[in-house]
VOPA-257745 format. One line per 5 residues: number of its first residue (from 0); their letters; for each residue x, y, z of N, C-alpha, C. Coordinates in steps of 0.02 Angstrom, whole numbers, plus 32768, in hexadecimal, padded with zeros to 4 digits. Example, Ala and Ser with C-alpha at 12.3 -4.5 7.8 and 13.67 -1.06 7.14 Angstrom:
BEGIN
0> AS> 8294 7EE4 8186 8267 7F1F 8186 8294 7F5B 8186 ~ 8282 7F90 8162 82AC 7FCB 8165 8285 8002 818A
***
This chain:
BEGIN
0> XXXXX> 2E89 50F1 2EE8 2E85 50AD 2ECD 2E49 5089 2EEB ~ 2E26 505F 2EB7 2DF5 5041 2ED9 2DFA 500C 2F16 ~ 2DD4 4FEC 2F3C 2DD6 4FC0 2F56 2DBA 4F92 2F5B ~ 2DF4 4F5B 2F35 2DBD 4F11 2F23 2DA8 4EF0 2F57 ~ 2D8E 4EC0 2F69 2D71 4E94 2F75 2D8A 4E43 2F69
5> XXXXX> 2DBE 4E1C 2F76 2DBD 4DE6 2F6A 2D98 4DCA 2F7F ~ 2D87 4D99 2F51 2D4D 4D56 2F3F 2D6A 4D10 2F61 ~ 2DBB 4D0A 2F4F 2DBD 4CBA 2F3D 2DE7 4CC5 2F71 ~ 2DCD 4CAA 2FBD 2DF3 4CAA 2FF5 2DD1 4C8B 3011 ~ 2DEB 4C66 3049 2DB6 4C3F 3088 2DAA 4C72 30B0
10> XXXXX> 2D78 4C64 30C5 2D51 4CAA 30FD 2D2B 4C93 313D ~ 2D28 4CA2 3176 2D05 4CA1 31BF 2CC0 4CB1 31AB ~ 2C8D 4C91 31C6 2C4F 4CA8 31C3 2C4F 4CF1 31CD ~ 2C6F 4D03 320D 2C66 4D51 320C 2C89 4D76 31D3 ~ 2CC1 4D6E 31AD 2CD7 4D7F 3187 2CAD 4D7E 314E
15> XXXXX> 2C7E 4D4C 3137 2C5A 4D4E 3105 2C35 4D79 3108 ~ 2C08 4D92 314F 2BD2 4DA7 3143 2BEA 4DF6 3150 ~ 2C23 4E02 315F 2C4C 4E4E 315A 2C57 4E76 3121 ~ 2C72 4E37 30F8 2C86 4E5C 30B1 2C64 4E41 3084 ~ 2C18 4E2C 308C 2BE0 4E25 3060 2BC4 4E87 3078
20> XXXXX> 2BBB 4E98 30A7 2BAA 4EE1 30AE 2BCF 4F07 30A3 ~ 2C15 4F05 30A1 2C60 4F14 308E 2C45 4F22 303A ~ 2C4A 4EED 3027 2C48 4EDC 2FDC 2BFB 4F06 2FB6 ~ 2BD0 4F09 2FE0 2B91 4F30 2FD0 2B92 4F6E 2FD5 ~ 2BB0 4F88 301D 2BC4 4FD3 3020 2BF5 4FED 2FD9
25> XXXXX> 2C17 4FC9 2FD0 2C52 4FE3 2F8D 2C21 4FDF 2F4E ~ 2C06 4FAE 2F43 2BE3 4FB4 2EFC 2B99 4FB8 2EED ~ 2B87 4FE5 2F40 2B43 4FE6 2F20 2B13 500C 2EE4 ~ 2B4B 5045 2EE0 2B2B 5061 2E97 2B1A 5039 2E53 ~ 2B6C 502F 2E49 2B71 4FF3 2E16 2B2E 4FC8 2E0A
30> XXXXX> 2B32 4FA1 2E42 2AFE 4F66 2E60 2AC6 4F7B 2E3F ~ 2AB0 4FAF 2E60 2A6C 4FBB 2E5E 2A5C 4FC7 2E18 ~ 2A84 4FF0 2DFC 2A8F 5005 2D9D 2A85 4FC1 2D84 ~ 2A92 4F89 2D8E 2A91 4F45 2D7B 2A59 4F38 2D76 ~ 2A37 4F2D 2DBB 2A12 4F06 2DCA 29D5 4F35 2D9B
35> XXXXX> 29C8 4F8C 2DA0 2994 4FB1 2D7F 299F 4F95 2D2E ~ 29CE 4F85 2D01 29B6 4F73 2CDB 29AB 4F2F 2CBB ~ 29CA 4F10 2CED 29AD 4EB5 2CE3 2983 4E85 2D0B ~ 2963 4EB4 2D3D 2921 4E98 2D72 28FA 4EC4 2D6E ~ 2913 4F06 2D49 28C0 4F2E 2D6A 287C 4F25 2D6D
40> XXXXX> 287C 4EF7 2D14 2854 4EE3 2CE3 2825 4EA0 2D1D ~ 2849 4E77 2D26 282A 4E40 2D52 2819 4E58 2DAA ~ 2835 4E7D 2DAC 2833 4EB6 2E02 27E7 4ED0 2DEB ~ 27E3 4EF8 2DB3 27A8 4F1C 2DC3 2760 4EDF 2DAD ~ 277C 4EC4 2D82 274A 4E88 2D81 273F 4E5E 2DD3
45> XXXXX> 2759 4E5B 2E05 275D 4E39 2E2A 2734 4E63 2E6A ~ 2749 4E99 2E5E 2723 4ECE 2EA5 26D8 4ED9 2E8C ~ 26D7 4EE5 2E50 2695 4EE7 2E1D 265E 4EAA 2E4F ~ 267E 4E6F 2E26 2650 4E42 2E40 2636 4E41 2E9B ~ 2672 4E51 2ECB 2661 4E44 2EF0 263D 4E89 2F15
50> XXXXX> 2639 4EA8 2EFD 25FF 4EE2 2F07 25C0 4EEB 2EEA ~ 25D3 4EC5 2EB7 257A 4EAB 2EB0 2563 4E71 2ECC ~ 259D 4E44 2EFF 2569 4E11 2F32 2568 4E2E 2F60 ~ 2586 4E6A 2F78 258A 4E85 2FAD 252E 4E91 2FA3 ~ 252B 4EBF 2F6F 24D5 4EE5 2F5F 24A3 4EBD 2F59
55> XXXXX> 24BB 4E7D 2F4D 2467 4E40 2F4C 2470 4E2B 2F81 ~ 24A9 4E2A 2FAB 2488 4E21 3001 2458 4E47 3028 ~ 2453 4E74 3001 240E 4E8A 3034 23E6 4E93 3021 ~ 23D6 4E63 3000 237C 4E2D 2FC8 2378 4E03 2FEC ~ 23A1 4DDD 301D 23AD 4D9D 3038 238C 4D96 3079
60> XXXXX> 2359 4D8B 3095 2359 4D73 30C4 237F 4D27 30DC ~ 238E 4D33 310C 23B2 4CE0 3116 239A 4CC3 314B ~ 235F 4CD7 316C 2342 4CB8 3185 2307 4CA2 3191 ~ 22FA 4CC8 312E 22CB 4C9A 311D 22D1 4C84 30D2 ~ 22EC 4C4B 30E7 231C 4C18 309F 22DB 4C1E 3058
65> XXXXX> 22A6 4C22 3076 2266 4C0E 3037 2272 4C53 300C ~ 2289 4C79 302E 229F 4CB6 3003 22EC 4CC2 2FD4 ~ 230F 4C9F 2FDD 2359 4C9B 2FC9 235B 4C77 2F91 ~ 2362 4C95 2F51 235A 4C6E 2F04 23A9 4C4A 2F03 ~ 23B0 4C2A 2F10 23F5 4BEE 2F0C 2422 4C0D 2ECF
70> XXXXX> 23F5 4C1F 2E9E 2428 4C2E 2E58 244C 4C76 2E6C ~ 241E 4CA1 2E7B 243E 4CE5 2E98 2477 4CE5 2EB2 ~ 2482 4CB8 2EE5 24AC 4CB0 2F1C 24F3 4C85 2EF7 ~ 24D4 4C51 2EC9 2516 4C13 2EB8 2537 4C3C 2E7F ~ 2509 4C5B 2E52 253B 4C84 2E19 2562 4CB8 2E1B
75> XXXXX> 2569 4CE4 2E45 2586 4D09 2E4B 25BD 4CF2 2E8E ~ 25C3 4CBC 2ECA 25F4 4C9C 2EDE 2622 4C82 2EAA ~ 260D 4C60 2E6F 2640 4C3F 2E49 2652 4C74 2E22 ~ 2630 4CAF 2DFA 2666 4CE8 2DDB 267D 4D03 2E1C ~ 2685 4D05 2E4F 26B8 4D14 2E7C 26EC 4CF8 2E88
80> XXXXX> 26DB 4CA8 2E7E 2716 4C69 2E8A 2747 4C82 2E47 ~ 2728 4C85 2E0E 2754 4C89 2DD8 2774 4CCF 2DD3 ~ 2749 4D02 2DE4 2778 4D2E 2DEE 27B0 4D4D 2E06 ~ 27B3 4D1E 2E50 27DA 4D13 2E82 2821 4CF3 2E60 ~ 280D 4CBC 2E3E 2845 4C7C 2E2D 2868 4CB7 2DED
85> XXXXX> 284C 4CD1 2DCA 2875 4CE4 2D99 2893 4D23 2DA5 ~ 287C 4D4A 2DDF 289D 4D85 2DFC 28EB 4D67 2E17 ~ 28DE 4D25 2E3F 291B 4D18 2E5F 2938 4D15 2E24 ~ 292D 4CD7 2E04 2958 4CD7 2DC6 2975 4CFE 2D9C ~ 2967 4D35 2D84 2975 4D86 2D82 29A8 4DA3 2DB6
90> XXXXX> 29A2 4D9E 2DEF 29BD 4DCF 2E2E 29F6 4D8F 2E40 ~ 29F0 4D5B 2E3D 2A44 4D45 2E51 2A6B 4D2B 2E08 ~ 2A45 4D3F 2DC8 2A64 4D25 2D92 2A97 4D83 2D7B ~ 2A69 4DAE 2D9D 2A96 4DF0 2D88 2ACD 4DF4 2DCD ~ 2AAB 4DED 2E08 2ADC 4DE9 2E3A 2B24 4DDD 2E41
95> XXXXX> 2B19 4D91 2E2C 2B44 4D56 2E1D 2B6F 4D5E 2DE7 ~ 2B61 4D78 2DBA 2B93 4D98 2D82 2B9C 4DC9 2D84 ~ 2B8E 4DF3 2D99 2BB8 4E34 2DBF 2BEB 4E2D 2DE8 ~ 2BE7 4DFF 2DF8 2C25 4DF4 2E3F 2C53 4DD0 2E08 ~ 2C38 4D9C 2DBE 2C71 4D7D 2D9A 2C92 4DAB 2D81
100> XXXXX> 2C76 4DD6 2D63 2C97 4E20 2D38 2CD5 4E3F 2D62 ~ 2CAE 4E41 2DAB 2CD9 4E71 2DD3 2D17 4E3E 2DE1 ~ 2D0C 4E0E 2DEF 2D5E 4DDA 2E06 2D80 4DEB 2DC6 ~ 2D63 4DCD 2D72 2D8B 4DCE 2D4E 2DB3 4E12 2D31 ~ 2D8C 4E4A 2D43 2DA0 4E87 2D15 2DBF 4EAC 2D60
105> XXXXX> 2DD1 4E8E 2D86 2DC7 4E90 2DDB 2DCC 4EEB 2DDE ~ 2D88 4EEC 2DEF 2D5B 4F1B 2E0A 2D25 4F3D 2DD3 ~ 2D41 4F27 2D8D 2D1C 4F50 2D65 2CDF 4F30 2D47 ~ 2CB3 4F53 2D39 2C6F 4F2C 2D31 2C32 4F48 2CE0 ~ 2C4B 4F2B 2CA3 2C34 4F45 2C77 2BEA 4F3E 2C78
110> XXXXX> 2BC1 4F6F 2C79 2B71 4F66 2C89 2B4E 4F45 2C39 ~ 2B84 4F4B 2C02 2B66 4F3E 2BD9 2B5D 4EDF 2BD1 ~ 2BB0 4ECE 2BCF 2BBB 4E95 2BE5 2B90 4E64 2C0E ~ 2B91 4E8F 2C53 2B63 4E77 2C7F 2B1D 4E59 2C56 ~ 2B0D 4E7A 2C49 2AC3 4E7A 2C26 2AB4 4E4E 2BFC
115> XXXXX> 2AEB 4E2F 2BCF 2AFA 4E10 2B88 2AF9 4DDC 2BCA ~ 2B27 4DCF 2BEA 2B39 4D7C 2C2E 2B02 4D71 2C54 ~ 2AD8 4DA7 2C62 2A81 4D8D 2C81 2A63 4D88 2C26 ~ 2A61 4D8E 2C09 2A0F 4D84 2BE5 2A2F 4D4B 2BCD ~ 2A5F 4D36 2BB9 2A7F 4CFC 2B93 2A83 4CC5 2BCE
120> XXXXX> 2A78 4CBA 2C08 2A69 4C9B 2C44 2A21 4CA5 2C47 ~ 2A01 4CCF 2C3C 29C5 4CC6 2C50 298C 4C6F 2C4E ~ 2984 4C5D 2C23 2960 4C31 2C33 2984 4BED 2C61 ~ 29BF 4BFD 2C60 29D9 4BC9 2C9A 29CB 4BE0 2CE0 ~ 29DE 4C1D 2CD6 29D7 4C3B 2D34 2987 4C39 2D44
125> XXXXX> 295A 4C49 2D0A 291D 4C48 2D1E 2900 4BE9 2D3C ~ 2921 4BC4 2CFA 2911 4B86 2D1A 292F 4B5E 2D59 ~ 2959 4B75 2D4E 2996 4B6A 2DA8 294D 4B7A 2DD7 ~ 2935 4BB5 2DC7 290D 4BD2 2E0C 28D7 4B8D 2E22 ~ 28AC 4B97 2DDD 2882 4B6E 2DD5 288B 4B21 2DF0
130> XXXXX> 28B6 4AFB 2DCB 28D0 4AC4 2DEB 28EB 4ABC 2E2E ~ 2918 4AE1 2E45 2927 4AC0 2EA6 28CE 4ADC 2EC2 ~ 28A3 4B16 2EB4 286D 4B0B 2EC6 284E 4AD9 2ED3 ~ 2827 4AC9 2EAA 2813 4A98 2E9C 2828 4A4F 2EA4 ~ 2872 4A3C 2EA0 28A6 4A13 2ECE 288E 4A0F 2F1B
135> XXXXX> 2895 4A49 2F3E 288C 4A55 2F7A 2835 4A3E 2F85 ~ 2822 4A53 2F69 27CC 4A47 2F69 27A9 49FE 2F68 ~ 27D5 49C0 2F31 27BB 4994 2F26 27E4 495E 2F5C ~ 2812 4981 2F6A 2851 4969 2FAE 2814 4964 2FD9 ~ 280B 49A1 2FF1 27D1 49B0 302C 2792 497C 3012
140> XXXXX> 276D 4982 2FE7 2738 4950 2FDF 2759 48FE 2FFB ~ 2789 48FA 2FD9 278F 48C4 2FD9 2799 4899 303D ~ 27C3 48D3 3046 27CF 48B8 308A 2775 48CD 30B4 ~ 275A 48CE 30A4 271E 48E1 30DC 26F9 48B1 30CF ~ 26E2 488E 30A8 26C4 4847 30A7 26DE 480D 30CE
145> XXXXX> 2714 480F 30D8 272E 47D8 311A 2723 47EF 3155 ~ 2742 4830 315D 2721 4865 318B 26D7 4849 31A6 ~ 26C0 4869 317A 2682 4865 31A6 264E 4824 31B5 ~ 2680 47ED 31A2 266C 479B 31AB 2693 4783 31F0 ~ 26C3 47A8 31ED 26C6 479B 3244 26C3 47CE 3270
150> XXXXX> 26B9 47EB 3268 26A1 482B 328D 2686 4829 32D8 ~ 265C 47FD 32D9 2632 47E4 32FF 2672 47C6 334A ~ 269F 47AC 331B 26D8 4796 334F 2708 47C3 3371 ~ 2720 47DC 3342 2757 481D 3359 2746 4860 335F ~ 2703 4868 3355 26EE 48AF 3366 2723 48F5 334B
155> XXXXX> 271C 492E 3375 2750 494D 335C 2793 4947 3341 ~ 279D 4912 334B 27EA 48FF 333E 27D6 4911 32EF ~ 27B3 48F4 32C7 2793 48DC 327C 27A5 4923 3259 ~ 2791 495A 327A 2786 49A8 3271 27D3 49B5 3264 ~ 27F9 49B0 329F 2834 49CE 32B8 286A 4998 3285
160> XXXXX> 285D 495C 325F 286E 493E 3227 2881 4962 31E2 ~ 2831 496A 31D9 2810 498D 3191 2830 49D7 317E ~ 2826 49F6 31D2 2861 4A34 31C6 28AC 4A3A 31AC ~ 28C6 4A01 31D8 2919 4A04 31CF 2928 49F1 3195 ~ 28EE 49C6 317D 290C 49A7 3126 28FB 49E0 30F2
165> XXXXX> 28DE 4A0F 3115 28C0 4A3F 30DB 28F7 4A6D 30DB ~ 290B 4A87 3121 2941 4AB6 3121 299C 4A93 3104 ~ 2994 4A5C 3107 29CA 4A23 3111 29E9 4A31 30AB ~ 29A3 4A25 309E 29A7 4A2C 3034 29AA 4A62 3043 ~ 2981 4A8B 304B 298D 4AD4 303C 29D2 4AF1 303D
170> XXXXX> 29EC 4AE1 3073 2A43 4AF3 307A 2A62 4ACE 3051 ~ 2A63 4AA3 303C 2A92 4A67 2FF8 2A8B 4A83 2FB1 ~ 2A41 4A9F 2F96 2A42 4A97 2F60 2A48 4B07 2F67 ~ 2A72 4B1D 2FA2 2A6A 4B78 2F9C 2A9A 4B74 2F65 ~ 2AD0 4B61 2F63 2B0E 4B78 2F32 2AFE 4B6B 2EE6
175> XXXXX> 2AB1 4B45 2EE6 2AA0 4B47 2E91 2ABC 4B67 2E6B ~ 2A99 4BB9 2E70 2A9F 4C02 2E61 2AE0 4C18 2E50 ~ 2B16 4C10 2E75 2B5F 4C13 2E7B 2B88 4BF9 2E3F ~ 2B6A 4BB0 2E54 2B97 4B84 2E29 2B8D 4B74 2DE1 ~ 2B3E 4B8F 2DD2 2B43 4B8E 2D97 2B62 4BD7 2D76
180> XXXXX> 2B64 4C06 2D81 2B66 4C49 2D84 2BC9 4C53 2D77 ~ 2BE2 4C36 2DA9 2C26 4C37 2D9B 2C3E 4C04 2D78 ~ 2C36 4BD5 2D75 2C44 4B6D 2D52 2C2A 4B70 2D12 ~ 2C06 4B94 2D0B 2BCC 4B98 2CC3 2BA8 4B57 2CC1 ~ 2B92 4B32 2CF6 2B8B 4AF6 2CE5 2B37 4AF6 2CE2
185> XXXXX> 2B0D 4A98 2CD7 2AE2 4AB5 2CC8 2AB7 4A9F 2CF6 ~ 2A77 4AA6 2CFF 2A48 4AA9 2D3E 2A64 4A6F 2D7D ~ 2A59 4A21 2D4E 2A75 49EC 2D90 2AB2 49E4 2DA5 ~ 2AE3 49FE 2D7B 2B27 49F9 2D86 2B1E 4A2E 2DAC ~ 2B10 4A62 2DCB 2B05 4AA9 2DDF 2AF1 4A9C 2E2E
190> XXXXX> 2AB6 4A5C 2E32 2AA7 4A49 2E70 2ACE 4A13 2E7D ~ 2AED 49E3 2E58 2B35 49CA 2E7C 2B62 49CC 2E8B ~ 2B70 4A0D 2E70 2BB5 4A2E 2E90 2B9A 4A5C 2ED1 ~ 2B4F 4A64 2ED3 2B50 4A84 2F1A 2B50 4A61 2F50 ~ 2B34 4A2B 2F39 2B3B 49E2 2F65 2B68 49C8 2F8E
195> XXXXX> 2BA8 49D7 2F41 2BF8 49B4 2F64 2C16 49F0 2F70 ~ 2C15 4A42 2F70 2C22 4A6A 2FA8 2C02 4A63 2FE1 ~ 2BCF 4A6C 2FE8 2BD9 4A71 3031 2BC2 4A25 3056 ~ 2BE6 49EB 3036 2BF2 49B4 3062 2C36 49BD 308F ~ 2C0F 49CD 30D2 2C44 49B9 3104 2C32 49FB 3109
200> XXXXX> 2C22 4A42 30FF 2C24 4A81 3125 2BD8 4A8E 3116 ~ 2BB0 4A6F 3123 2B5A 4A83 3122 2B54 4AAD 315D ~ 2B7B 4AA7 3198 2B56 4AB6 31DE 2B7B 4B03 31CC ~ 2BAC 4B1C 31BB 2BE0 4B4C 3197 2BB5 4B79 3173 ~ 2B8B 4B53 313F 2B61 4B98 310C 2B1B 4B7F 3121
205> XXXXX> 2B16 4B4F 3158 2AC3 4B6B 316A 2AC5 4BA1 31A8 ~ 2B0B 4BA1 31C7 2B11 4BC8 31FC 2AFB 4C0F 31EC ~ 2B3B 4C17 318A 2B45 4C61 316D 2AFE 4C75 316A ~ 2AD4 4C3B 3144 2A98 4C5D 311A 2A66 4C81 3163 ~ 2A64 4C4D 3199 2A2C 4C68 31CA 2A4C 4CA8 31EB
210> XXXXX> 2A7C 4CAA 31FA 2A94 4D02 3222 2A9A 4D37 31D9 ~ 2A7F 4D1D 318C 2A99 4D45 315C 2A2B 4D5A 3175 ~ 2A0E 4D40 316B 29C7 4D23 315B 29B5 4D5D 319F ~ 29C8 4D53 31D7 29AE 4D71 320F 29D7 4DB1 3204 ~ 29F5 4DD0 31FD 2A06 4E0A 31EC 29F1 4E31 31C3
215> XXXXX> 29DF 4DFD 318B 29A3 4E24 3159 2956 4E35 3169 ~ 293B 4DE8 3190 28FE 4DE9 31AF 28F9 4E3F 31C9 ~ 292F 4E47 31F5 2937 4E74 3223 292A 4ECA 3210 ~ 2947 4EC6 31C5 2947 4EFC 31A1 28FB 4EFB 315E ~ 28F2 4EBC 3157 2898 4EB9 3153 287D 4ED4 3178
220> XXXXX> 287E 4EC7 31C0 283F 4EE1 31F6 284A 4F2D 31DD ~ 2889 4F47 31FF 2888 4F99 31F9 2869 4F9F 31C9 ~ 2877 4FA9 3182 2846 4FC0 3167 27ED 4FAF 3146 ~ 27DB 4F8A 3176 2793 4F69 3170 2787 4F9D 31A8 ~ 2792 4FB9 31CE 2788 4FC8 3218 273B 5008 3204
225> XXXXX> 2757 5033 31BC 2715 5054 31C0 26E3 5020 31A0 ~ 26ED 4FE2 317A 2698 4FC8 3188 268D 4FA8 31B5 ~ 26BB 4F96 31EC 269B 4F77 3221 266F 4F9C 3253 ~ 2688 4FEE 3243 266E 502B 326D 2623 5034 3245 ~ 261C 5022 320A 25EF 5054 31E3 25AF 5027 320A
230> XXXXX> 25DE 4FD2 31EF 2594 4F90 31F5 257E 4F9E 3246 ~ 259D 4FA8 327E 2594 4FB3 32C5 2558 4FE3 32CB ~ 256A 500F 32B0 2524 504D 32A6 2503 502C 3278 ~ 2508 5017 3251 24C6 4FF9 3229 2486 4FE6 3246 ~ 24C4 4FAC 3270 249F 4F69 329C 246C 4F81 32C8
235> XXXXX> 2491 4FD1 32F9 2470 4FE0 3333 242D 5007 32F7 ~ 242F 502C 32D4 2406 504B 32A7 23C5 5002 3287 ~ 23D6 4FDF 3288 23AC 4FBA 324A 23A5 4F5C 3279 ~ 23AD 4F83 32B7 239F 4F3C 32F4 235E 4EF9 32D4 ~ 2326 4F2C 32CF 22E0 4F15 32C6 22E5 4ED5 3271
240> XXXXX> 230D 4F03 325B 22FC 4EF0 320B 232F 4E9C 320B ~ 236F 4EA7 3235 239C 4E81 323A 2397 4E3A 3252 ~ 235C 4E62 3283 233C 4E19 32B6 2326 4DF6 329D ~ 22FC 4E0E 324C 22CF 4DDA 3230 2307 4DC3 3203 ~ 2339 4DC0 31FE 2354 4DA9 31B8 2363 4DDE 317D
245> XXXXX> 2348 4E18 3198 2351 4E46 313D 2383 4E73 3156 ~ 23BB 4E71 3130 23EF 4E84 3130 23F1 4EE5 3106 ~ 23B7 4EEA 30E4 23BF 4F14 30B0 23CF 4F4E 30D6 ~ 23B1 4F67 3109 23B8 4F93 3142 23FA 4F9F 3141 ~ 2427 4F6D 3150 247F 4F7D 314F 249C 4F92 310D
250> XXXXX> 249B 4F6F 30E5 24A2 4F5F 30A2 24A1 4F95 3071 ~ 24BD 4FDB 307B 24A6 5017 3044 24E0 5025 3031 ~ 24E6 5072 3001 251A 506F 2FCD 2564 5076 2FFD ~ 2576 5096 302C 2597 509B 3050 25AA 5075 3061 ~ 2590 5041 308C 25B0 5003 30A5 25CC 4FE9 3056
255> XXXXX> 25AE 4FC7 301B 25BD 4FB5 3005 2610 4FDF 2FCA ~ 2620 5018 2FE0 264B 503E 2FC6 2686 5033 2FFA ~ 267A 5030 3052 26AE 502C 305C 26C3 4FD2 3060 ~ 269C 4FB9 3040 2692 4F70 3054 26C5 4F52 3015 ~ 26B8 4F70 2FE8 26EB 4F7A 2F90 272F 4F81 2FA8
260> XXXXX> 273A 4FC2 2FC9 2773 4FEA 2FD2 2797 4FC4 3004 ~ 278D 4F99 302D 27A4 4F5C 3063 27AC 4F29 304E ~ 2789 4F0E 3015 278C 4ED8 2FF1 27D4 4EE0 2FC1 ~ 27D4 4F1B 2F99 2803 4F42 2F6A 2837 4F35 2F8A ~ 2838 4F49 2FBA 2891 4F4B 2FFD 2898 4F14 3005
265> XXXXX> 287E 4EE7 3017 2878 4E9B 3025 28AF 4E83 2FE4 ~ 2887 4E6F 2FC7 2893 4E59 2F7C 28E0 4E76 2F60 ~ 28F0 4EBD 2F66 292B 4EDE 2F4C 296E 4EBC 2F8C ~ 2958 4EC4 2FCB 298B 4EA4 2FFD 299B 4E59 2FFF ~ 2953 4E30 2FCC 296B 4DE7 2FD4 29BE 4DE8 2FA4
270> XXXXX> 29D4 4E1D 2F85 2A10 4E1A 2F5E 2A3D 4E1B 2F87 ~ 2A53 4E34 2FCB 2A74 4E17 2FFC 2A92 4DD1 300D ~ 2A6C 4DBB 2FE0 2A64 4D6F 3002 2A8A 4D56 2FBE ~ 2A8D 4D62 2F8D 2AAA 4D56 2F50 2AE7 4D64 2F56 ~ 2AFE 4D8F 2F6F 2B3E 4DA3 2F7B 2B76 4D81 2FC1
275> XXXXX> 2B46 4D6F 2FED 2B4F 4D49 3023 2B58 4CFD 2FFE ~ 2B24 4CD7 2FD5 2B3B 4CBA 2F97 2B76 4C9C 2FA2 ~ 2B87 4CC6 2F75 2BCD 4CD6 2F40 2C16 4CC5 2F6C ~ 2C0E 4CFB 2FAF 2C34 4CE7 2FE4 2C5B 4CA0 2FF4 ~ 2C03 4C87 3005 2C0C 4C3D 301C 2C20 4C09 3001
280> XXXXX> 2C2E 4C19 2FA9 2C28 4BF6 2F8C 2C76 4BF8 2F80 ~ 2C98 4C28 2F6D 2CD5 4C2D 2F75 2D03 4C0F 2FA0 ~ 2CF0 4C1A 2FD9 2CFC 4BFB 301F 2CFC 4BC2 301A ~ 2CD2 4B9F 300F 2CD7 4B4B 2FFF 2D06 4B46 2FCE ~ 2CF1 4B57 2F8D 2D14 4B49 2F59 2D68 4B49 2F64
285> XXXXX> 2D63 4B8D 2F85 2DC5 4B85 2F9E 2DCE 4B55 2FC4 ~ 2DB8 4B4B 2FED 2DC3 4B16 3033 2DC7 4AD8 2FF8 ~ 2D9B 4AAC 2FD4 2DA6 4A80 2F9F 2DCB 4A7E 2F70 ~ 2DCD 4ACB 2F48 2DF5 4AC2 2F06 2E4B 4AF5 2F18 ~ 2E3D 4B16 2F50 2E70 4B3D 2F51 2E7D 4B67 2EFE
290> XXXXX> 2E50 4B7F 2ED8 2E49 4BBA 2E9C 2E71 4BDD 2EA4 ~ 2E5B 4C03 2ED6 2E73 4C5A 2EED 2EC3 4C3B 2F06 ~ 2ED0 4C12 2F1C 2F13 4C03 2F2B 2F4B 4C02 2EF6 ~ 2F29 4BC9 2ECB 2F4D 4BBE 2E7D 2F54 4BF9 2E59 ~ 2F29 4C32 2E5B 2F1D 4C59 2E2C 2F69 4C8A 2E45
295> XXXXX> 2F5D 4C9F 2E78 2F83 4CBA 2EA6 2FCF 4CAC 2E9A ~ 2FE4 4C72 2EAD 3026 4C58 2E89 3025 4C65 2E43 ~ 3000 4C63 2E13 3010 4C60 2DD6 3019 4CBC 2DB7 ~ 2FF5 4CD0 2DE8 3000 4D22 2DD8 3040 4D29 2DEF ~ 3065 4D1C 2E2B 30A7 4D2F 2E4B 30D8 4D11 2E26
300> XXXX> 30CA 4CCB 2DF1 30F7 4CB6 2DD8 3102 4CE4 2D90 ~ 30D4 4CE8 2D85 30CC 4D0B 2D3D 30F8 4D5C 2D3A ~ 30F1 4D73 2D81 310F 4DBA 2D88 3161 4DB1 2D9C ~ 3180 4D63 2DA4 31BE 4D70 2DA5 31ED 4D70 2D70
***
């Protein structure tokens, strides 16, 4: 018999972040079958691009700016930005309904279904991405202009401000993804209900997200470790060229292959975090709505 996974329970930080790997170890075939045919498309668009900025970095001198064509550099950052935003949107819009499939059909997961519940979401999950971005971004603009009018007074403090309010939204508006995904609701209703979850348990899912974040960091490094080995020999190899600014010396097909293939891992493990998600979101949600409780009684009543 299989072994589910309940969703709709309150959970311990450590408990969350147990049976988010719990929950990954059991369905990572599945998972991955998902994700190959409803992200691949924006995955390979996404490693694409950033392997070809990887390859015009070493045209670049950077330390000598009279050489650095501004357009080179700004157009291919923003098809990275966008490729980025609509990958997430992709990777927690299949994620995220994978885990709905699996509660409701509890454990079973129609890939076809699946597929029909991401593309028919698609332009919401893509604009979800887009919007708390950019939310977060004009947040940040906005607070740095006072910032840096007194600056002069509070010194670091101003810094150690600008941070906490950045990380502060960032944790309020995480359950976006979630709540529109399970609620069906639509983008702002999506960031107000992440709002009024985690009012009163912020310190709770900023705790989850940073020991979820450093565990991943952690499993980033490992596998970057052969380009950090390759660039080391580069560096000692191509000292002279480095000193002046020209990077091209480092910069060849190799580096830039295992530089893809680290990026690739990166990108496929940020789905960890989608699923960690989902967790947290439950967790609140029971602690507020008590769901999984009601549901619970109504199954035991129904079977007498």
């Amino acid at each position: 018999m299989k072994e589910l996974i309940h969703f709709k329970k309150q959970r311990e930080l450590g408990d969350i972040l147990s049976d988010t790997f719990k929950f990954l170890r059991l369905e990572y075939k599945p998972l991955f079958k998902a994700l190959m045919r409803n992200a691949a498309i924006p995955f390979i668009i996404l490693i694409a691009i950033s392997a070809y900025f990887t390859s015009i970095s070493a045209d670049i001198s950077f330390l000598n700016f009279e050489t650095i064509n501004a357009t080179d550099i700004i157009l291919p950052i923003i098809a990275i930005l966008i490729a980025v935003l609509f990958y997430y949107g992709v990777l927690y819009g299949t994620i995220l309904n994978y885990i709905k499939l699996y509660i409701q059909n509890e454990g079973v997961v129609d890939q076809n279904e699946l597929k029909s519940a991401v593309k028919s979401q698609l332009g919401g999950l893509t604009g979800l991405s887009f919007g708390l971005f950019f939310t977060i971004l004009f947040t940040f603009i906005i607070l740095i202009a006072p910032s840096m009018a007194i600056n002069y007074i509070f010194g670091g403090l101003i810094l150690f401000f600008l941070f906490f309010a950045f990380i502060y939204f960032s944790t309020t508006v995480s359950l976006s993804f979630p709540v529109k995904v399970f609620k069906e609701t639509n983008i702002v209703n999506s960031v107000k209900d992440s709002f009024r979850l985690i009012k009163g348990e912020w310190w709770m899912t900023f705790a989850t997200i940073l020991v979820m974040g450093l565990l991943v960091y952690v499993a980033n490094i490992v596998f970057s470790v052969p380009v950090i080995i390759y660039s080391l020999v580069k560096t000692f190899t191509s000292a002279d060229q480095i000193s002046q600014g020209d990077v091209s010396g480092m910069i060849d097909w190799v580096y830039i292959t295992l530089n893809a293939i680290s990026t690739a891992i990166q990108y496929i493990l940020a789905g960890i975090y989608a699923i960690a998600i989902a967790f947290i979101y439950f967790n609140l949600n029971e602690k507020i709505n008590q769901t999984g409780t009601f549901e619970t009684i109504d199954s035991i009543g129904s079977d007498l």
